[in-house]
C-alpha positions as CSV (number, residue, x, y, z in Angstrom):
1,X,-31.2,-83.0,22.6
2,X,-30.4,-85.4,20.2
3,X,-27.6,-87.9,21.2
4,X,-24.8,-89.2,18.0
5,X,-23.4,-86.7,16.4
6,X,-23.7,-85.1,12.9
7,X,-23.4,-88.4,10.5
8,X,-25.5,-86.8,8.3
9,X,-24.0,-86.4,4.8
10,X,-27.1,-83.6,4.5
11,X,-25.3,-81.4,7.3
12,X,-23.5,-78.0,6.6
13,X,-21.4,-76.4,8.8
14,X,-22.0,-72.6,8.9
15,X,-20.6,-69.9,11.1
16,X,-22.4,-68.4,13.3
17,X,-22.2,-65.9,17.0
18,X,-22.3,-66.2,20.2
19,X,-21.7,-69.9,20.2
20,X,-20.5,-71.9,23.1
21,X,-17.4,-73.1,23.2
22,X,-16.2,-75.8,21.8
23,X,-19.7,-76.5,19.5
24,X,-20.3,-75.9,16.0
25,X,-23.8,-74.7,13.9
26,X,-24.8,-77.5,11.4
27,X,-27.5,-76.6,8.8
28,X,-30.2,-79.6,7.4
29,X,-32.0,-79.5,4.5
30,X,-35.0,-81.4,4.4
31,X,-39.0,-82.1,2.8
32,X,-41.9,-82.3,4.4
33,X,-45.5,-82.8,3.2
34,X,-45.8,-78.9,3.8
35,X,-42.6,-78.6,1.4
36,X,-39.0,-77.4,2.0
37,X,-37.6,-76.7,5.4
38,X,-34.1,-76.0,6.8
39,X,-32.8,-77.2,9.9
40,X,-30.0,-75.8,12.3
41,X,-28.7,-78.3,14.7
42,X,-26.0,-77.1,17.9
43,X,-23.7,-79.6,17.6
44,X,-21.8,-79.5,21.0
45,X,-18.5,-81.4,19.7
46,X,-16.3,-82.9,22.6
47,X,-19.8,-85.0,23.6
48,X,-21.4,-85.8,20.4
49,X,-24.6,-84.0,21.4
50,X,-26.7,-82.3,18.7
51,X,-29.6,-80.3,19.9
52,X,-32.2,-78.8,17.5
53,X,-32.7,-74.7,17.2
54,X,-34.6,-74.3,14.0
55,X,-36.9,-76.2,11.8
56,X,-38.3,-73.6,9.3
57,X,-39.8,-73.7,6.0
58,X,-38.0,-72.6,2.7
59,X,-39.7,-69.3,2.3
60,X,-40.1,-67.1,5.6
61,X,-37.0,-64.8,6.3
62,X,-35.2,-67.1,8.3
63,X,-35.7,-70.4,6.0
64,X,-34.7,-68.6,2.8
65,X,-31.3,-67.6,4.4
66,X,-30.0,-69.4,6.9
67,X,-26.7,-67.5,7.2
68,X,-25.5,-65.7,9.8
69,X,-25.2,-62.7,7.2
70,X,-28.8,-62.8,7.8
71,X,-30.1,-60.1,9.9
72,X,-33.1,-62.1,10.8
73,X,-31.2,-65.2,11.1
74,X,-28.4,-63.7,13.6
75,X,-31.3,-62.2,15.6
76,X,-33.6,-65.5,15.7
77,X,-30.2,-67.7,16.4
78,X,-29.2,-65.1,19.6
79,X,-32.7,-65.9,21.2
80,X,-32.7,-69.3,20.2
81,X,-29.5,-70.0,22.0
82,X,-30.5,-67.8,25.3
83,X,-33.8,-70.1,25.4
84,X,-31.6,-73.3,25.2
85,X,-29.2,-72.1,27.8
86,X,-31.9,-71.7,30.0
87,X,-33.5,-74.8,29.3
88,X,-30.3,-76.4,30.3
89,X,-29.7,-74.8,33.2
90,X,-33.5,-75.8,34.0
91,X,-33.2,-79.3,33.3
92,X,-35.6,-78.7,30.5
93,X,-34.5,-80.7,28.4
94,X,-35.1,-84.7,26.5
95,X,-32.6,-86.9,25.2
96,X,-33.4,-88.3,22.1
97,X,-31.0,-91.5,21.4
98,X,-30.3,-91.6,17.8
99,X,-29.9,-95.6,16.7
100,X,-27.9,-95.7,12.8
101,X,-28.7,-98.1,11.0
């Protein structure tokens, strides 16, 4: 869990299902050694808390579309979100303070 909110002039909202309430899907793009990669970010809204789903590289079936029109997408983001859930309920999970410059 990341801890600040979306600043980011890089983030895209996007629709997506089976959200919680009250939280929207943001969308990163972003360059790594390895090349392109897009990142989706929960971004839970009334408590400026942004926790990381997906990091995935520009060409695998999720990277090239990350849209919720995307069968592999919509399937990935359903598990993703069950995993966090539990991780929640688990206490499984790290905050991450995020200082701005």
């Amino acid at each position: 869990m990341f801890s600040g909110g979306p600043s980011s002039p890089g983030c895209l909202a996007i629709k997506g299902a089976g959200l919680p309430a009250r939280t929207q899907l943001l969308k990163a793009y972003a360059t790594s050694r390895q090349g392109p990669r897009r990142i989706v970010l929960l971004f839970v809204i009334e408590r400026d808390d942004l926790f990381l789903l997906f990091y995935r590289p520009k060409g695998d079936k999720i990277g090239d579309n990350v849209s919720i029109k995307n069968p592999a997408f919509k399937n990935a983001l359903v598990k993703h979100l069950a995993m966090l859930r539990g991780d929640i309920s688990n206490k499984a999970v790290a905050e991450v303070p995020l200082r701005l410059p």
